[in-house]
C-alpha positions as CSV (number, residue, x, y, z in Angstrom):
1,X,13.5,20.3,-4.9
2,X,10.9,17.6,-4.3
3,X,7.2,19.1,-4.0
4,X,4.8,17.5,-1.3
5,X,2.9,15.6,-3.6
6,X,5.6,12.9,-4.7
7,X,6.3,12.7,-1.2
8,X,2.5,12.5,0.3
9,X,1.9,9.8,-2.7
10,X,5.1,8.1,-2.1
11,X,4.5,7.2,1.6
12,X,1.5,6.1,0.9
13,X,2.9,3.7,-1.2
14,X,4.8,2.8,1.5
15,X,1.5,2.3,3.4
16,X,-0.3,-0.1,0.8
17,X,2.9,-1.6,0.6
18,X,3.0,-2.9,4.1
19,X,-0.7,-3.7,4.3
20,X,-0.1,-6.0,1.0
21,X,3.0,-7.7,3.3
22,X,0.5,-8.2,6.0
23,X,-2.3,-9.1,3.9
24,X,-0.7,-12.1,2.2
25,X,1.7,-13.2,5.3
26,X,-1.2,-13.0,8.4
27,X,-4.2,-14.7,8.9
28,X,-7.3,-12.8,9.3
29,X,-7.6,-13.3,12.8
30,X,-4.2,-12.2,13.6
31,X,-4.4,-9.1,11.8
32,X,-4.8,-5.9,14.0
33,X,-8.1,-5.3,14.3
34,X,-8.7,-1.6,12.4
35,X,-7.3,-3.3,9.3
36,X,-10.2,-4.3,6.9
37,X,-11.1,-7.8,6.6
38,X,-10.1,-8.8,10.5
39,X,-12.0,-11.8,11.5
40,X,-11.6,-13.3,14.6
41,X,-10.2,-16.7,15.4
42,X,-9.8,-17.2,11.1
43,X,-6.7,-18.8,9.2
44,X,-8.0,-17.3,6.1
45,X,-5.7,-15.3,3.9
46,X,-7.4,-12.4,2.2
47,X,-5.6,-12.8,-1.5
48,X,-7.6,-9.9,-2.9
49,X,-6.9,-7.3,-0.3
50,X,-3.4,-8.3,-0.6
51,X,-3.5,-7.9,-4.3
52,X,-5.4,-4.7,-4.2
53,X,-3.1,-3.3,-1.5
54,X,-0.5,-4.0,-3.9
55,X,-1.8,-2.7,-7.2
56,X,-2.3,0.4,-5.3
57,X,0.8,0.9,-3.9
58,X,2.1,0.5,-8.0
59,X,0.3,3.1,-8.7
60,X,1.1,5.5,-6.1
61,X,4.9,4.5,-7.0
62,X,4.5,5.5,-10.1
63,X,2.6,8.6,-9.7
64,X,5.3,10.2,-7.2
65,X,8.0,8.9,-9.8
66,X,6.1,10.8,-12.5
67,X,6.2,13.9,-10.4
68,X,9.5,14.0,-9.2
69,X,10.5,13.1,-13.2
70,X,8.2,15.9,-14.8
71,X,9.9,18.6,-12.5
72,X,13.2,17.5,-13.4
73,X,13.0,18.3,-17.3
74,X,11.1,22.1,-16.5
């Protein structure tokens, strides 16, 4: 059986995930306006949130996969 954790740290990944798509595909000023880095009427492309976004969602990825892995060989 899966524990929470892997499952809490895996849809988070989801999460990041998504803002990283929307980060590198939508303008700033289209973006909804609770996301971080919305500027009205911008073309601008925030590269580092999407990268950030990304490299988070990795690691959350890898975390749950390391969880669910670990309880496997107990």
């Amino acid at each position: 059986m899966i524990g929470p954790l892997p499952l809490i740290a895996g849809s988070l990944g989801l999460l990041f995930f998504f803002a990283a798509v929307m980060y590198s595909l939508v303008p700033a000023g289209d973006l909804p306006s609770f996301f971080p880095g919305f500027e009205a009427d911008s073309a601008q492309f925030h590269v580092k949130h999407a990268i950030g976004s990304f490299v988070i969602a990795l690691v959350l990825f890898a975390f749950a996969w390391r969880q669910v892995f670990s309880r496997e060989r107990r």
